[in-house]
N, C-alpha and C positions, 0 to 999 in steps of 0.2 A: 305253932309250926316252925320247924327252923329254918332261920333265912341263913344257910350257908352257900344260896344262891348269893347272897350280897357282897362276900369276899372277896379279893382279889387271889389270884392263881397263887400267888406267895401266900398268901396267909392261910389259903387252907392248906397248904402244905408244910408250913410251919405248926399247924395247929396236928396237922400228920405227925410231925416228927416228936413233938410233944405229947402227945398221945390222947390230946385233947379229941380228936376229930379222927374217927375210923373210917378210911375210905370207901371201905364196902358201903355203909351206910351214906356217904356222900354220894358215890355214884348212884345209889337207888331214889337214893334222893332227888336228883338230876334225871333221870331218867323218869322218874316218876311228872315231875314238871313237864319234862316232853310230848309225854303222853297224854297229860290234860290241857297242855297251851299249846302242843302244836298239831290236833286233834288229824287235820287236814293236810299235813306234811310237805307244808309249804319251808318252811325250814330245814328242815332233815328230808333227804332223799331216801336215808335208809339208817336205820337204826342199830347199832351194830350192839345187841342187850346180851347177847349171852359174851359174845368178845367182853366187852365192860365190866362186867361182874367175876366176870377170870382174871383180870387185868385189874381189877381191885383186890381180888380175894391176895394174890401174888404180893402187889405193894401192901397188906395189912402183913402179912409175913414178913416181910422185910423191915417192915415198921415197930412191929414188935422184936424182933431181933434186933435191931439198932442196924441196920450194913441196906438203909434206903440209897438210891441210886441218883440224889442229887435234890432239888429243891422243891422238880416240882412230882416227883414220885408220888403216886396215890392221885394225882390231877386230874378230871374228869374236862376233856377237851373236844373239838370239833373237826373235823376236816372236811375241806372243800371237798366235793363230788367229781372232782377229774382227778385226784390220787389214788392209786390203785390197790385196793383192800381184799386178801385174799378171799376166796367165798362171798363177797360182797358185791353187787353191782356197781360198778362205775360208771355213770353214765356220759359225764361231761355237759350234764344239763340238756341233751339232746334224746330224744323219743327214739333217735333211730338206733340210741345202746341201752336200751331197757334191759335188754337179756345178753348183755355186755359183762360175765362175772371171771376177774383175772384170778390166775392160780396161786398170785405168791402176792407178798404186799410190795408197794415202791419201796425203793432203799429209804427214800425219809419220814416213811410211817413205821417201817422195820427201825430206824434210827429213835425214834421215837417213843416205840414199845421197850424199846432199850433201855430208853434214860425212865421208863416207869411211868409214860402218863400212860392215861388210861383212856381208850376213843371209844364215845358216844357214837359216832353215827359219820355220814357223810352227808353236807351240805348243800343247799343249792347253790343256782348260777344261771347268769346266762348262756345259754346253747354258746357251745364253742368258746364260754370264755368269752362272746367277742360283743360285749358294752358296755357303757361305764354306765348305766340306770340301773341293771337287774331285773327288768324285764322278763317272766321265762311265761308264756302263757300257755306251755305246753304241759309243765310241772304247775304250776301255778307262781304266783309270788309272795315274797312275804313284805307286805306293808310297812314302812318304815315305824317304828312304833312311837316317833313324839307325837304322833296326828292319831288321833281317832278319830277324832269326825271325818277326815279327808284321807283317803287311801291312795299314798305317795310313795315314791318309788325309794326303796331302801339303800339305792348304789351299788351299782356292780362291779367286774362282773362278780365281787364276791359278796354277793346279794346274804346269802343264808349264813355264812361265816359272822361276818359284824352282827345282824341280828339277833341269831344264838349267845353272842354275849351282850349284845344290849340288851335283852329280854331275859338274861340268867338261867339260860338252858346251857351255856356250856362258860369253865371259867375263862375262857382263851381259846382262839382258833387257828386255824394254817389255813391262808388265803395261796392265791398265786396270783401277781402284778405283773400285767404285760402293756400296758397301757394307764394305769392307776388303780388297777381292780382292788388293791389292798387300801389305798387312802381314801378312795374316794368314797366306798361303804363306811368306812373308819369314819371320815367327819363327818357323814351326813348320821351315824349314829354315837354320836359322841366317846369317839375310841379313842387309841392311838393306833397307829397302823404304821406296818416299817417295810417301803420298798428296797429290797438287799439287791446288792449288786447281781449283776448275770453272771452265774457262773458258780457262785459263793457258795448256794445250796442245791444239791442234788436235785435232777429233774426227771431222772430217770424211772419209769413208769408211771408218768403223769401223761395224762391226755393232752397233745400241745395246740395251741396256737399258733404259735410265732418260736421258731427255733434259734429267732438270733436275743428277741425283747422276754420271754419266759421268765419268772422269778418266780420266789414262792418265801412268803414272810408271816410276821404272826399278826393278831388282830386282838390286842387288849383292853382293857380296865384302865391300864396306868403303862407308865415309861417302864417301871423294876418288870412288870411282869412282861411286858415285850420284850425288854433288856432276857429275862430269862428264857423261855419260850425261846426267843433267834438262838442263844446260846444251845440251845440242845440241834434247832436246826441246823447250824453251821456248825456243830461239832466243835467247839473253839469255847476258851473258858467267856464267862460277860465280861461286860463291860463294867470296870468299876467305877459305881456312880456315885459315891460317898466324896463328898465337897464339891461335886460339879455346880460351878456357879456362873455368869452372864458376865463377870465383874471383868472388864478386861478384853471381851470379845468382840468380831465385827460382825454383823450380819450386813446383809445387802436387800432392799426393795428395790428387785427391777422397775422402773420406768415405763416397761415397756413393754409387751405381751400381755404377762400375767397380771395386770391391773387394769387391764382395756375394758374387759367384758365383767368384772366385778360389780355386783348387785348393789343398791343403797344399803339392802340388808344385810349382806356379808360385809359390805365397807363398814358398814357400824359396828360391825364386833371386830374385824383385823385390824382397824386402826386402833382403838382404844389397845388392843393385846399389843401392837407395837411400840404403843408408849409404856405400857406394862413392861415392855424388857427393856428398854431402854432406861426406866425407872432406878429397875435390878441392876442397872451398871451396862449395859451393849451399849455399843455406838451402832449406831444407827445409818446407815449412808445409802444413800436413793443415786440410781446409776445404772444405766443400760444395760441388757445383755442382749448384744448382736447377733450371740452365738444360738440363739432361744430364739430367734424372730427367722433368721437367717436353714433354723430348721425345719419351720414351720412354711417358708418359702420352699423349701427343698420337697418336702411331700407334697406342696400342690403341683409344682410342675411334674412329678416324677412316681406319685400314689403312695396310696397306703402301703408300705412292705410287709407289715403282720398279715393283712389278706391277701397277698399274693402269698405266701408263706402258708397262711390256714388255707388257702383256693388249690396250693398244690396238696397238702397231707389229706384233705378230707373231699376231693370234686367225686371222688367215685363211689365214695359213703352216701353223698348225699345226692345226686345223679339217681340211684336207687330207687328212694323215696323223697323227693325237693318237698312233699306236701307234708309232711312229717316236722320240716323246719322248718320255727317260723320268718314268714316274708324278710321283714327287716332285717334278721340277722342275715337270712339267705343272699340277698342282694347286696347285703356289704361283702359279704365272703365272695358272692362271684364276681365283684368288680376289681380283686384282683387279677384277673385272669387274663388284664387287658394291657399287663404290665408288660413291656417290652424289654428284652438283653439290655440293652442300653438304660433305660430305667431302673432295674435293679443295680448295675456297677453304679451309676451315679450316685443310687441311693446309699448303699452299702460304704462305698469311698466318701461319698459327702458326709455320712454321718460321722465316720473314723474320722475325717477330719476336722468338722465341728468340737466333736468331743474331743479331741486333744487340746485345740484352743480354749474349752469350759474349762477343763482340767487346768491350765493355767491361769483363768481367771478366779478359779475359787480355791486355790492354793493362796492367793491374797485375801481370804477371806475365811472366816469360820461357818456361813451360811449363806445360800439365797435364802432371804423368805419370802411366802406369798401366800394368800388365800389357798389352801387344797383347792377345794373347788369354788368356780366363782360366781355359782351361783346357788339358792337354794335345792331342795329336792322337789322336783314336781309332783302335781296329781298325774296317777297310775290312766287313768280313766283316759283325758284328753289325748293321750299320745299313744293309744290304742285305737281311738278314733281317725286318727289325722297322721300321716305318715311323712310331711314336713316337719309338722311339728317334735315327730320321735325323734328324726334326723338330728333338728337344729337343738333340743338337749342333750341331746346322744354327745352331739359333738362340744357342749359348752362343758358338759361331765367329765371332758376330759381333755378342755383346754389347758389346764396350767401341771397337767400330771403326765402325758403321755411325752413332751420334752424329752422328761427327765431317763425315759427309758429309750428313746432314741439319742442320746446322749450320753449313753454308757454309765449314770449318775445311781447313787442312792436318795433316800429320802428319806422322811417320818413326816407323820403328821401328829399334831396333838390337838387337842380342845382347846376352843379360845373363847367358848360364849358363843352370845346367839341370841335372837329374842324369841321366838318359840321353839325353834329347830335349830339344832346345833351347828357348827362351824370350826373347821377344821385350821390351822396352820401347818404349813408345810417349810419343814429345814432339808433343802439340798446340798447335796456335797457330791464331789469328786468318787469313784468309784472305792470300794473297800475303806469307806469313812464311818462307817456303820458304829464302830464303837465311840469317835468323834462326836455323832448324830445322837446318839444316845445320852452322852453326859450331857449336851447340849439339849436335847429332851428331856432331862430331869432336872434341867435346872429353868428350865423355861417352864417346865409343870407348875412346881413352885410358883413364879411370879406371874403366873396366871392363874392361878389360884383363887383369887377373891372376885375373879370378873363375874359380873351376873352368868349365869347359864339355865336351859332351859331345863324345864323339870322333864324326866319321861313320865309318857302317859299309864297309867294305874294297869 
């Protein structure tokens, strides 16, 4: 049987151009796999097979005429379920847009069809986008796949995106990060995953959350193929990652937030990976960020702003039918609602002004780094039963990731090991640093390279 599930998105698109690898036959490929491992459609919301096999038939033409549309033409890829796919349901992981089907596709799947990949389907999620577990008990969930014995949460909100390529149903995915929803699936399934600045890429005709924290990024195999992947998303050539090396560069471990709540378990893989770049040539410097603590004070006196944001676009969707969404998500969306005038300027001005003084602090710097997430991924099961206990993961899933997007920041996460479940490092940077983050994620690939990591399960 061919494992062209095992490649990364460059190689079989290299093996495209070479004429080694006929797309149509890949995509059938891939879709074939979908249909036998994701029997129960907790992965894929919607399978997009007659789209896919048009959108390969196209790229084998183009393939054999020589005049392909860039690297990853012929690519059989994924997208989150709140991008809007002509003729296709969108649901936004919510029960109450089942029969939810738009007329035209979003400009960045229309951008996408452009540059030649070819979409599989549409992903799950958390209802509304709104947690960092992935959680959906409405669609179902997909199990994080290092555990089999134990059914753990795969991170959200881009639950089915990470999956689909940890489990080689798609080569590469389009998450949206509004809170961590791209890193956080990313580490806890051994990806890389890259939060773009707001603004960078198109959002128009996505299902929103939050209109001011929205992004939408890729979810890979490796750094070249995020590196590629964002390139088509931002329309903008890559980043070139030929001789990115550590030798010469600063990174920064805060002090202070983002290592409060950190696991023994996670501590055992970020630290050895920290001496691993350091090894590579970084310096290494441990040193506060006020600007990071100083945010994280600002939302408790003043609330969450993504759910005052989701509490206004969707109270009368879900007003409707409330029993339709589930509890937990429901109750976070409507405790926006309690936001007052005054609490949103404060927040909005506080954030502007935080983030201009990060931007100055990591202008002296080539990274923060820090655990992605800083703690393992849970069992699915207990935090179904116990609705503190959802809370206080909910909220730990997206301690050291949600900063970075109330702080106007980019990010990436890479793999750093792990001892059965994987574990994620996160390099931040200043807004539209994105191609900075990448040479600096392939060169961090590299020298993390030999750390033990965990196997996936069979």
């Amino acid at each position: 049987m061919a494992d062209w599930h095992r490649m990364t998105a460059l190689e079989q698109g290299r093996a495209i151009g070479a004429g080694t690898l006929d797309p149509v036959a890949l995509t059938e490929h891939m879709l074939e796999r979908i249909q036998r491992l994701d029997a129960d459609h907790a992965v894929y919301l919607c399978r997009t097979t007659d789209r896919a096999l048009a959108e390969a038939k196209s790229a084998r033409v183009r393939a054999k005429a020589g005049s392909r549309r860039g690297p990853l033409d012929g690519v059989p890829i994924s997208w989150k379920d709140l991008i809007d796919s002509a003729g296709h349901p969108t649901t936004g992981g919510s029960g109450l847009f089942r029969d939810r089907v738009p007329s035209r596709d979003a400009p960045i799947l229309a951008r996408g069809s452009r540059a030649g990949l070819v979409c599989l389907g549409k992903t799950n999620l958390t209802e509304f986008a709104f947690s960092g577990l992935g959680i959906n008990p409405i669609f179902g969930t997909p199990p994080n796949p290092f555990d089999t014995a134990t059914a753990r949460v795969p991170g959200g909100s881009s639950s089915g995106a990470a999956v689909s390529v940890a489990r080689g149903l798609a080569a590469a995915a389009v998450g949206s990060d509004t809170g961590g929803s791209v890193r956080i699936p990313a580490a806890w399934n051994g990806l890389v995953g890259l939060k773009t600045t707001a603004g960078l890429v198109p959002i128009d005709g996505v299902m929103t959350l939050s209109t001011t924290f929205d992004t939408l990024g890729p979810l890979a195999r490796d750094v070249a193929d995020a590196n590629a992947l964002h390139a088509v998303l931002a329309h903008r050539p890559p980043a070139d990652l030929a001789g990115a090396m550590l030798k010469g560069t600063r990174l920064v471990v805060p002090t202070d937030h983002m290592l409060e709540r950190v696991e023994d378990g996670v501590r055992a893989a970020f630290e050895p990976a920290v001496e691993a770049l350091a090894r590579a040539g970084a310096t290494i410097a441990r040193e506060p960020a006020p600007e990071i603590v100083a945010a994280r004070e600002l939302g408790a006196r003043h609330g969450v702003l993504a759910a005052t944001e989701c509490e206004a676009l969707w109270r009368d969707a879900i007003a409707r039918d409330p029993k339709t969404v589930f509890h937990m998500v429901r109750e976070r969306i409507g405790a926006g609602a309690t936001a007052t005038g005054r609490d949103l300027y404060e927040l909005y001005e506080g954030y502007k002004r935080l983030a201009a003084a990060l931007a100055v602090r990591l202008a002296g710097c080539d990274a923060v780094i820090a655990p992605t997430v800083p703690v393992d991924p849970p069992a699915i099961a207990p935090l179904l039963a116990d609705d503190q206990a959802y809370s206080r993961a909910n909220a730990l899933s997206l301690w050291n990731t949600a900063p970075v997007n109330w702080l106007a920041g980019c990010a990436l996460t890479v793999p750093c090991g792990g001892r059965a479940l994987p574990v994620g490092l996160m390099l931040v940077q200043r807004a539209h640093r994105e191609g900075q983050l990448l040479r600096l994620g392939a060169a961090a690939e590299r020298a993390l390279a030999d750390l033990p990591k965990p196997a996936l399960a069979a």
